[in-house]
N, C-alpha and C positions, 0 to 999 in steps of 0.2 A: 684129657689135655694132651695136644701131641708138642711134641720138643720140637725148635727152632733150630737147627744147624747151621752155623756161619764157617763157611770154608773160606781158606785163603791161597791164591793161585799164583806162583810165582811161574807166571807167564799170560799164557792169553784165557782169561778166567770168562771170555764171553763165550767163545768157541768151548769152551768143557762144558758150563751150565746147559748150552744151546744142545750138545751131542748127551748128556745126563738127558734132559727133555726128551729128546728121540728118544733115546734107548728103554729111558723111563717110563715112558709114556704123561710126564708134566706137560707144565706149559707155563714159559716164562710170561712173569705177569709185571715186572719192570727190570729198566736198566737206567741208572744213573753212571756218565761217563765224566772223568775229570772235565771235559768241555760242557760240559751242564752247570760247573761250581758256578754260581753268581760272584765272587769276587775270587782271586788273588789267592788271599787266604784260605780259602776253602778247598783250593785245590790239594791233592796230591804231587808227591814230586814226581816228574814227569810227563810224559805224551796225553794229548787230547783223548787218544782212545783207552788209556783203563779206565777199569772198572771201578769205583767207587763203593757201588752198591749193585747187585741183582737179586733176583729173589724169583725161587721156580718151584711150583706148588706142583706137589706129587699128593693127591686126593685131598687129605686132611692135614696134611706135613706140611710145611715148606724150609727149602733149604735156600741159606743167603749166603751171597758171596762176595769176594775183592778182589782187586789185585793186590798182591801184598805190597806195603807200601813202600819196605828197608829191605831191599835186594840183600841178600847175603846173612839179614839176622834171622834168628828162631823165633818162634812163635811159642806164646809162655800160657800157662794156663788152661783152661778145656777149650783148645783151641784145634783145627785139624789144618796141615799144611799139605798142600802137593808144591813136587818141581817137576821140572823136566828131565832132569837127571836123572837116568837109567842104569841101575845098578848092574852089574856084570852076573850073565845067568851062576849060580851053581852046577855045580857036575849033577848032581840030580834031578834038575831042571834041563838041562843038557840033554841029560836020554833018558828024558819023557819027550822029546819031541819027535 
C-alpha cells in the first residue's frame, strides 16, 4: 500500500506540482481550480485560479495538493506546509557556496 500525501502551498501550488512532475518524472492526472466549484459555497476564499485539489502520480505514489485556504494560519496535524518565505542563509550555508 503506497501513502497519499496532501501538501499545502501557500502560493502558486499549480506551478510546484507541475515543476515536482518535471523533476520527478510524474504526471499530473487532475486539477480542480476554485472556478470549477459548481456553486458559491464550494468555493474557496479567493481568486478563480487556486487550486482546490491536484493530484500527481510518481509511479505507484500519488501526492495531492492545495492552495492553502487561511493565509497566515498553520497547518495542524500530519499535514506538510511550504511558503514562500525564505529564510536567511546561515554562515555555514554561506561558505559552502
Amino acid at each position: 500500500m503506497e501513502p497519499t500525501i496532501y501538501l499545502f502551498f501557500d502560493g502558486d501550488c499549480h506551478a510546484a506540482m507541475s515543476r515536482y512532475a518535471d523533476v520527478l518524472g510524474g504526471r499530473i492526472e487532475g486539477v480542480v481550480r476554485n472556478a470549477d466549484a459548481p456553486d458559491a459555497q464550494s468555493r474557496m476564499p479567493g481568486g478563480d485560479d487556486l487550486v482546490m485539489n491536484m493530484s500527481l502520480r510518481l509511479g505507484s505514489a500519488t501526492i495531492m495538493a492545495s492552495t492553502h485556504r487561511a493565509p497566515g494560519t498553520r497547518c495542524r496535524g500530519a499535514s506538510a506546509c511550504t511558503s514562500r518565505r525564505r529564510r536567511a542563509p546561515s554562515s555555514t550555508a554561506s561558505t559552502m557556496r
